[in-house]
VOMARDO-73036 format. One record per residue: z, y, x of N, C-alpha, C in turn; residue number from 1; residue in one letter. Coordinates in steps of 0.05 Angstrom, whole numbers, plus 5000, padded with zeros to 4 digits. Example, Ala and Ser with C-alpha at 12.3 -4.5 7.8 and 13.67 -1.06 7.14 Angstrom:
nup->5156	nnorth->4886	neast->5264	caup->5156	canorth->4910	caeast->5246	cup->5156	cnorth->4934	ceast->5264	nr->1	rest->A
nup->5142	nnorth->4955	neast->5257	caup->5143	canorth->4979	caeast->5273	cup->5157	cnorth->5001	ceast->5258	nr->2	rest->S
//
This chain:
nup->8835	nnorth->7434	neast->3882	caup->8815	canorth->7415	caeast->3891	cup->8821	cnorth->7386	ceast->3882	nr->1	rest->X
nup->8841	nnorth->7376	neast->3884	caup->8861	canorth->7357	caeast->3871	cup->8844	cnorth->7350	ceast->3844	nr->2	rest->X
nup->8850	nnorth->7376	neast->3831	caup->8839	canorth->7373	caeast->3796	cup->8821	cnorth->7359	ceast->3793	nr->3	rest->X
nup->8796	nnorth->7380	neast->3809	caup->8767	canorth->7371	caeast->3806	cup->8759	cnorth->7343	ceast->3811	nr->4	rest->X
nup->8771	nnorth->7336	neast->3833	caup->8773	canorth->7304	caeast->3846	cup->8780	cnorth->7285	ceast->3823	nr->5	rest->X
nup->8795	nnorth->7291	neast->3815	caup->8804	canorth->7277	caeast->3796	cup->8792	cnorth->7274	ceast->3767	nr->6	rest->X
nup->8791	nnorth->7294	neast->3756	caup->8775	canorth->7301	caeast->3742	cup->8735	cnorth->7284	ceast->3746	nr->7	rest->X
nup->8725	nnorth->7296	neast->3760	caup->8705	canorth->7277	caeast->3763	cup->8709	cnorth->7237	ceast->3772	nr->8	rest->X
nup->8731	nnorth->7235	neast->3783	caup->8734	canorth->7208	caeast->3783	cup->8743	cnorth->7194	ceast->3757	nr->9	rest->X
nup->8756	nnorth->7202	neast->3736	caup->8755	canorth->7203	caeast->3717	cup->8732	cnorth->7197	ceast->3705	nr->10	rest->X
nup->8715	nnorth->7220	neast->3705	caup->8695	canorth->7220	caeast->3690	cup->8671	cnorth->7191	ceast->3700	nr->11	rest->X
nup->8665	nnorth->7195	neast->3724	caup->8653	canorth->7172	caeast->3743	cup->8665	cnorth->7145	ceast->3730	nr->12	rest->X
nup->8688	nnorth->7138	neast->3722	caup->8701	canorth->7116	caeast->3713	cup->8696	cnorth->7116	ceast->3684	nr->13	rest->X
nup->8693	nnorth->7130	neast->3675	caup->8679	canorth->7135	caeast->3648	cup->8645	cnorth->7130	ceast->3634	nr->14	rest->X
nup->8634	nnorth->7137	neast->3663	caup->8604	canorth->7131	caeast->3667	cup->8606	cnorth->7104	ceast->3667	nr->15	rest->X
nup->8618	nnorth->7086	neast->3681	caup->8615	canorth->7062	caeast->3696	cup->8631	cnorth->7041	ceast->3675	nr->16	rest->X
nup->8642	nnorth->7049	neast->3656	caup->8652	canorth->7033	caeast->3636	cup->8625	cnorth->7029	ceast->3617	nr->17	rest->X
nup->8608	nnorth->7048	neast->3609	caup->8586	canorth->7048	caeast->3588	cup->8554	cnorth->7028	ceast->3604	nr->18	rest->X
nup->8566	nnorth->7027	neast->3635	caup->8541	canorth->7009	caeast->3651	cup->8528	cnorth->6990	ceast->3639	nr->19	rest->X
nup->8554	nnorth->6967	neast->3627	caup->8543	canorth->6937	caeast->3622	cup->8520	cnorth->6948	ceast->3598	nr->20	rest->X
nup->8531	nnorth->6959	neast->3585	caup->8526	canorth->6965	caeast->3548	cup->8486	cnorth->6979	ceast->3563	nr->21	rest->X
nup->8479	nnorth->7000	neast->3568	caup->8465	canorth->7010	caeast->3582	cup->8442	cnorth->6989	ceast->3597	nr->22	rest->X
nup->8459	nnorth->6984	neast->3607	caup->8446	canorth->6961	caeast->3623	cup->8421	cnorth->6947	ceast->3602	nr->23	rest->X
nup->8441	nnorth->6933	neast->3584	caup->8435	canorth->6913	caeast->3560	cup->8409	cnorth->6929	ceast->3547	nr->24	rest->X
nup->8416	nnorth->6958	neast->3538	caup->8407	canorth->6968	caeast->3516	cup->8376	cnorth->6966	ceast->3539	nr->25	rest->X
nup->8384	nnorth->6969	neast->3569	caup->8344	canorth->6978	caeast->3580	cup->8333	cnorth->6951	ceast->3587	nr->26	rest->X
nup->8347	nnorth->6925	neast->3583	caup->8338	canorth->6903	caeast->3589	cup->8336	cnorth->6902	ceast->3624	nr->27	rest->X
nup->8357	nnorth->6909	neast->3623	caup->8364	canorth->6920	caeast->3658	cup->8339	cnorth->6920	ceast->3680	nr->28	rest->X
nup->8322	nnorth->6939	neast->3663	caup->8297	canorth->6960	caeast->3684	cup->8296	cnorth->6987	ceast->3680	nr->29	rest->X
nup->8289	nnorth->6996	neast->3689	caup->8286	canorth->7039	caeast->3690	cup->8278	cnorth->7041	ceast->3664	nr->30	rest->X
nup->8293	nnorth->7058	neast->3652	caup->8291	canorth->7065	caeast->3629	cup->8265	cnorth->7083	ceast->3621	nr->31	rest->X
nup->8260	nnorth->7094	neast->3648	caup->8231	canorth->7113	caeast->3653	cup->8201	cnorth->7097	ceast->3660	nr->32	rest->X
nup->8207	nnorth->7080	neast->3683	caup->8187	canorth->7066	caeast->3700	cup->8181	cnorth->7036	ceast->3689	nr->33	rest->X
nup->8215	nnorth->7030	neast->3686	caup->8207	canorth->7003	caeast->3679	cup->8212	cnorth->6980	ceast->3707	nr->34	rest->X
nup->8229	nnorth->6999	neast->3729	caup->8224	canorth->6980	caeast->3762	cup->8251	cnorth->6972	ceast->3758	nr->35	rest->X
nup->8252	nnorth->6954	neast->3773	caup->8285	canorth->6933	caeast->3765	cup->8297	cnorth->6937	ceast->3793	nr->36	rest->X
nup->8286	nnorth->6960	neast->3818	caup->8308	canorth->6962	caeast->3840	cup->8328	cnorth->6972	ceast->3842	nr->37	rest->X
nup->8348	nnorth->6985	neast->3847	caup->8368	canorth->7001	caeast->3856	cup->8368	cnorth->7015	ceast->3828	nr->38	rest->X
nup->8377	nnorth->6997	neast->3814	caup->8391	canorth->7006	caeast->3782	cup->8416	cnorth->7017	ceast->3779	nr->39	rest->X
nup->8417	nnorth->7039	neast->3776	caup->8445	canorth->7060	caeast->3771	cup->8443	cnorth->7082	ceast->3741	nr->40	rest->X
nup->8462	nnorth->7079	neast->3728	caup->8466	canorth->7098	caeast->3710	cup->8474	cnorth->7123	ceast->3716	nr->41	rest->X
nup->8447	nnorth->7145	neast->3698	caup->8444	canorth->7171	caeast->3699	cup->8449	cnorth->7185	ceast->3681	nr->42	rest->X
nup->8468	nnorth->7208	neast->3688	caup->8477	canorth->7224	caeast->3664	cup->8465	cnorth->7252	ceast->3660	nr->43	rest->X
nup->8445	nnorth->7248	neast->3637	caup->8433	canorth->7264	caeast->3632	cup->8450	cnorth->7299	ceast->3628	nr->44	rest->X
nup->8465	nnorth->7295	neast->3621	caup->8488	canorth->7323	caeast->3610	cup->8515	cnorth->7320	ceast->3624	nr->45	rest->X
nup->8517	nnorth->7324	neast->3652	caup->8539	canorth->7320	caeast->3670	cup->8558	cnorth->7339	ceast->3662	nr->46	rest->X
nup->8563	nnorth->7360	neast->3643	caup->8578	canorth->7379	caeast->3639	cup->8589	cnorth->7368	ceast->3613	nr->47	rest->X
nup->8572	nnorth->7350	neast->3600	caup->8588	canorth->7337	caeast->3565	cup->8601	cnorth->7318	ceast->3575	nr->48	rest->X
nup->8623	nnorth->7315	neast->3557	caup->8624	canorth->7283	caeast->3560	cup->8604	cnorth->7270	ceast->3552	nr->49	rest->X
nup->8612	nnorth->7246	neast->3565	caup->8592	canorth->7224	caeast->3575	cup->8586	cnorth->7206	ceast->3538	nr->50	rest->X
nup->8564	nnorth->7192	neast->3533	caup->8557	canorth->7177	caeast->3518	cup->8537	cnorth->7154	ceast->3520	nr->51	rest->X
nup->8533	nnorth->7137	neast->3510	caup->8512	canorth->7116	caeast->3503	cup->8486	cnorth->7142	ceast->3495	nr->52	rest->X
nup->8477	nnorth->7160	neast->3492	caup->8464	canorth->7176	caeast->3475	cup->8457	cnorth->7194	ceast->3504	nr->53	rest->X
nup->8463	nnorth->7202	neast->3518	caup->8463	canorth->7219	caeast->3546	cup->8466	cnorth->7202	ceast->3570	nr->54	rest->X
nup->8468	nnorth->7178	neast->3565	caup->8465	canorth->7165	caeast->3594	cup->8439	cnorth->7144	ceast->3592	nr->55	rest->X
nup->8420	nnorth->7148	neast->3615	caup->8400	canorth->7123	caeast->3614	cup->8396	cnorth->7108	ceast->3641	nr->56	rest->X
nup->8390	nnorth->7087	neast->3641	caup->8388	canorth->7070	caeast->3661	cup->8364	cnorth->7081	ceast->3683	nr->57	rest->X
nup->8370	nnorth->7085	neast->3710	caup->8346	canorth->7088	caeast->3717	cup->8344	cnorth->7083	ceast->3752	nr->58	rest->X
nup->8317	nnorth->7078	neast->3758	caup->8315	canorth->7069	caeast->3798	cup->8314	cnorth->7082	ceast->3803	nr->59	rest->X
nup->8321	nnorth->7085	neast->3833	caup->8329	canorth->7104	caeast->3860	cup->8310	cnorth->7127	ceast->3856	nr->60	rest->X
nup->8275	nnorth->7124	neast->3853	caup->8255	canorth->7136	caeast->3851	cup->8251	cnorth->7166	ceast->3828	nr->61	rest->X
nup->8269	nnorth->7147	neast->3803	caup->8266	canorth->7165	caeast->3783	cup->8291	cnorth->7179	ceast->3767	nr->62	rest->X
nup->8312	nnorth->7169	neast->3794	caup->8338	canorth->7187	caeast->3793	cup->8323	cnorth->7210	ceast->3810	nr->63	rest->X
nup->8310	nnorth->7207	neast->3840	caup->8313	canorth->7230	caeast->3845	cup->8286	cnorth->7251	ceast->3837	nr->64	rest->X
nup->8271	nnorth->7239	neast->3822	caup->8260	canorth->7264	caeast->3800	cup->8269	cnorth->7278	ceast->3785	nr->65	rest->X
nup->8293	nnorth->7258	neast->3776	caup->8313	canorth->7277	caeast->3744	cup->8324	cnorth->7299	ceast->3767	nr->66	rest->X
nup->8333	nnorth->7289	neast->3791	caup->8352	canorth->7308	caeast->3804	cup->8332	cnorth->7332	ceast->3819	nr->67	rest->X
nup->8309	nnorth->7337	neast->3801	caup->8289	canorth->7350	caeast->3819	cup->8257	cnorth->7346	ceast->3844	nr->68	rest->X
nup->8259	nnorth->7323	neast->3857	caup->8241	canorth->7313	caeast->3868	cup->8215	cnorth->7319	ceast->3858	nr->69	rest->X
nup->8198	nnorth->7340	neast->3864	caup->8170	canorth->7337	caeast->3861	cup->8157	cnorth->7307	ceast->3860	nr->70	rest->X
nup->8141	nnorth->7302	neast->3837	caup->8130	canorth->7279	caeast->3838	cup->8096	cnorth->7279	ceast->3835	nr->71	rest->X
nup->8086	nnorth->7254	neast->3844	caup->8061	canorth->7259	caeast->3838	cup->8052	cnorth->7260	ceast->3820	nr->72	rest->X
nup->8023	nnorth->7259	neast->3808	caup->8022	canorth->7243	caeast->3785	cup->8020	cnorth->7219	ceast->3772	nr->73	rest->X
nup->8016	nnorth->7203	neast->3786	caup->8029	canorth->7170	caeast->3790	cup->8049	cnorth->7162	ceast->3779	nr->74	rest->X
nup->8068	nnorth->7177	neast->3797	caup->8091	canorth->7176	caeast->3789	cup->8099	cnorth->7197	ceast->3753	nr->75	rest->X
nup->8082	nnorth->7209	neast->3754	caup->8084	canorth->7221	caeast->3725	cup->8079	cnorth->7205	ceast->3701	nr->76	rest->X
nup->8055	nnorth->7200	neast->3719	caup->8047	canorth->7176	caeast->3687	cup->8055	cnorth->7145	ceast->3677	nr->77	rest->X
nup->8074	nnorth->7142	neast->3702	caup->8086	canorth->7113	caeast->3703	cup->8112	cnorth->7124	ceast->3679	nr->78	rest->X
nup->8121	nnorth->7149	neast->3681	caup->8139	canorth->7149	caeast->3662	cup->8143	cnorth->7164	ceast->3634	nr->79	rest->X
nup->8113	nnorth->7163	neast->3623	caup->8096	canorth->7176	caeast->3602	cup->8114	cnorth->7164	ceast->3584	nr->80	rest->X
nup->8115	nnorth->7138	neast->3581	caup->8117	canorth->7116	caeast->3558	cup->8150	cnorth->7126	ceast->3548	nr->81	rest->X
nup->8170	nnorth->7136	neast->3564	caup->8198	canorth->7148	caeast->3562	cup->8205	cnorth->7163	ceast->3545	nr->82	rest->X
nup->8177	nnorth->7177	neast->3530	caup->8188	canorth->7201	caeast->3518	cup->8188	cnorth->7184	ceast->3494	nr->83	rest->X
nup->8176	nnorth->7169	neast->3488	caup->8175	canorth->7154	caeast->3464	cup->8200	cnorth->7137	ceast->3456	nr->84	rest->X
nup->8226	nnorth->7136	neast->3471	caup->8244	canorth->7125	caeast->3478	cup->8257	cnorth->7133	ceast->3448	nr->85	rest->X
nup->8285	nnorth->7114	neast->3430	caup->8303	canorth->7148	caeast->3413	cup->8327	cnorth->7143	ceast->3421	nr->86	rest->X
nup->8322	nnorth->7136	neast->3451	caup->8354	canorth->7147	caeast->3466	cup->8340	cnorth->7182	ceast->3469	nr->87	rest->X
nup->8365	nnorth->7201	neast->3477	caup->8355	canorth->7223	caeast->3476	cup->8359	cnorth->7225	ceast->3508	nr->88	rest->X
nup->8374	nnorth->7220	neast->3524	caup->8372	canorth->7216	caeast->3562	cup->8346	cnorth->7207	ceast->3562	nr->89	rest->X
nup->8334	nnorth->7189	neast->3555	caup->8314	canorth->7184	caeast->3570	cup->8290	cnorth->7195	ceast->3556	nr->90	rest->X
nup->8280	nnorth->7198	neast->3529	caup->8260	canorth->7214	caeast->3525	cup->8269	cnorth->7245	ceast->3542	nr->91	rest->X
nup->8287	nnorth->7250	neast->3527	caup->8293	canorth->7281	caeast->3535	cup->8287	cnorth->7291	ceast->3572	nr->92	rest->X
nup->8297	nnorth->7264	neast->3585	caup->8307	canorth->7270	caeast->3613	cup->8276	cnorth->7264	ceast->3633	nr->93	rest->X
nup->8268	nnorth->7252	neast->3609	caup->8229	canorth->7246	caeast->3627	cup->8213	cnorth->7270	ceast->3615	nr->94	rest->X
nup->8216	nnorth->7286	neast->3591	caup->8199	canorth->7300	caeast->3583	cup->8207	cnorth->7330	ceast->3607	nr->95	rest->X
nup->8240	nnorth->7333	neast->3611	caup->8236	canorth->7353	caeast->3631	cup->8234	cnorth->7346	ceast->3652	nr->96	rest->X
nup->8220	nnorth->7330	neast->3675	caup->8218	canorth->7317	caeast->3694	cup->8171	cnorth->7323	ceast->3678	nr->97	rest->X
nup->8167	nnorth->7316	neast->3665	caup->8134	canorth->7318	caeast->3655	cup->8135	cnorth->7352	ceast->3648	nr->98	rest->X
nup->8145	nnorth->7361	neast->3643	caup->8142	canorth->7388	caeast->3636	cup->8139	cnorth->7402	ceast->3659	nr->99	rest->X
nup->8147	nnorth->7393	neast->3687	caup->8139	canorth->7412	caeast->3715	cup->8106	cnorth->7409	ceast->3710	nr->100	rest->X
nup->8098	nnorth->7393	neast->3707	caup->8073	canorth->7381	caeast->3707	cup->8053	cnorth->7399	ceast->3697	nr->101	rest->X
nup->8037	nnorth->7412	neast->3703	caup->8015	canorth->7425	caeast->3695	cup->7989	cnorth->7417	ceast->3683	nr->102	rest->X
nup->7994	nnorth->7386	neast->3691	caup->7969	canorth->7372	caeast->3671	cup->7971	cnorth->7367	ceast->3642	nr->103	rest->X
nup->7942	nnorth->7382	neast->3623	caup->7945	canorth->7378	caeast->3602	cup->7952	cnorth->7355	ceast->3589	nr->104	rest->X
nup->7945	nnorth->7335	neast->3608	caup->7960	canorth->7299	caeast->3578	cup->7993	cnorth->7305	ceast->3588	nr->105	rest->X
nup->8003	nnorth->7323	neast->3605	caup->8038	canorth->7321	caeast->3604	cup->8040	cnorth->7338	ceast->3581	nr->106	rest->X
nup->8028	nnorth->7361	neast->3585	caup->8039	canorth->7379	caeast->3555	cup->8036	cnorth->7361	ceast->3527	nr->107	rest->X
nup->8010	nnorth->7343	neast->3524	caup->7999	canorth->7339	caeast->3499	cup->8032	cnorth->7310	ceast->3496	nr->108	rest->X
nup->8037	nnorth->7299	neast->3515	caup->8046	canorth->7271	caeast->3516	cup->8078	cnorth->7291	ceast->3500	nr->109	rest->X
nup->8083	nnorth->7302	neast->3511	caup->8112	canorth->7314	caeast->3505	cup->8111	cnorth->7325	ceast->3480	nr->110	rest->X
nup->8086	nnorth->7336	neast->3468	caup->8077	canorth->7353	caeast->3440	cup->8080	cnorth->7334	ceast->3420	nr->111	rest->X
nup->8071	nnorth->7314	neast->3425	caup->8068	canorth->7285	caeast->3415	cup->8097	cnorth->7267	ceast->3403	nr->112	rest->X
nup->8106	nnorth->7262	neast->3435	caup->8138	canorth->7254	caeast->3421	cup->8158	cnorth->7254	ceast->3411	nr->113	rest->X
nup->8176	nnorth->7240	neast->3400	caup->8196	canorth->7245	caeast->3380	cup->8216	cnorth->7261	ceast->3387	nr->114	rest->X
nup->8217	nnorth->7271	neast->3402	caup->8237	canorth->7288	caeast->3428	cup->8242	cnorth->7324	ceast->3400	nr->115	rest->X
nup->8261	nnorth->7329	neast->3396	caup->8262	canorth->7349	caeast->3375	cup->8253	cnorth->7371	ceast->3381	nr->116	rest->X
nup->8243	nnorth->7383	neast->3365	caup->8224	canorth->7409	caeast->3362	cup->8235	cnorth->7430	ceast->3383	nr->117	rest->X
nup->8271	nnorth->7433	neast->3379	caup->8280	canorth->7451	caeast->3391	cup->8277	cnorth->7450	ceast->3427	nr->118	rest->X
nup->8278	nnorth->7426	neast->3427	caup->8274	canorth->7412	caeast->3456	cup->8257	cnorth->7417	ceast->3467	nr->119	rest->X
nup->8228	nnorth->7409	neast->3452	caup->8202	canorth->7413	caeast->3463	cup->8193	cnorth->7437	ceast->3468	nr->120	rest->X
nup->8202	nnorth->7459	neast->3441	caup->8199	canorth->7492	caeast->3451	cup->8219	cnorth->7496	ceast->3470	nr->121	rest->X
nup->8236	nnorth->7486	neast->3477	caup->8240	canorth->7500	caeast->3507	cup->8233	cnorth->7495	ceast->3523	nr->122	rest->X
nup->8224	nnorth->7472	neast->3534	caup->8214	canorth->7452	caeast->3552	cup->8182	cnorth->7455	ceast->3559	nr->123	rest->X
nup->8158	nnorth->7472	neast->3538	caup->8139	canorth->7475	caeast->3538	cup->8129	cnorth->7512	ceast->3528	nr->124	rest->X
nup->8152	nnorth->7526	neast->3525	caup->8152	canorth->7550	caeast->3529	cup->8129	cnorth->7570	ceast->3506	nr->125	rest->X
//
């Protein structure tokens, strides 16, 4: 248990060194929405190590979409503009967050973006 603790605090200290840089790169607002509240860095691929390339900036709202949260569509389309991103966390991490989505402009918006082919066939089935 020891390990693990450690191991993820590690890693957590690892996240939190790439913040400032992150920060900078989203002009410190949601990398998705664009809202400047309760700004925390999200790691798209918690099992890789951590990178500038897998981590994106993002608010309380649209952390807990990535982490699952049903959202409206409001909230869908406030974070359309993401996939267009060529960080790969935040296109990648909004197109599977739009991909629950059953409305045709989520499929067409994700069909559309630079997000890689292999990505999108799995993501759109």
């Amino acid at each position: 248990m020891a390990k693990g603790y450690l191991a993820n605090k590690e890693r957590m200290e690892t996240i939190n060194s790439f913040g400032k840089s992150v920060g900078k790169r989203a002009g410190f607002k949601c990398e998705w929405c664009e809202g400047k509240e309760d700004l925390r860095v999200w790691d798209q691929r918690p099992d890789d190590e951590p990178n500038m390339d897998r981590l994106a900036l993002l608010c309380s709202r649209c952390r807990a979409l990535a982490e699952g949260r049903k959202a409206d569509l409001n909230e869908l389309r406030s974070i359309r503009n993401a996939l267009w991103s060529n960080v790969p966390a935040v296109a990648e991490g909004a197109a599977r967050v739009l991909a629950q989505c059953k409305e045709a402009w989520a499929r067409e918006a994700i069909e559309e973006s630079f997000i890689e082919e292999t990505v999108k066939a799995g993501l759109l089935g």
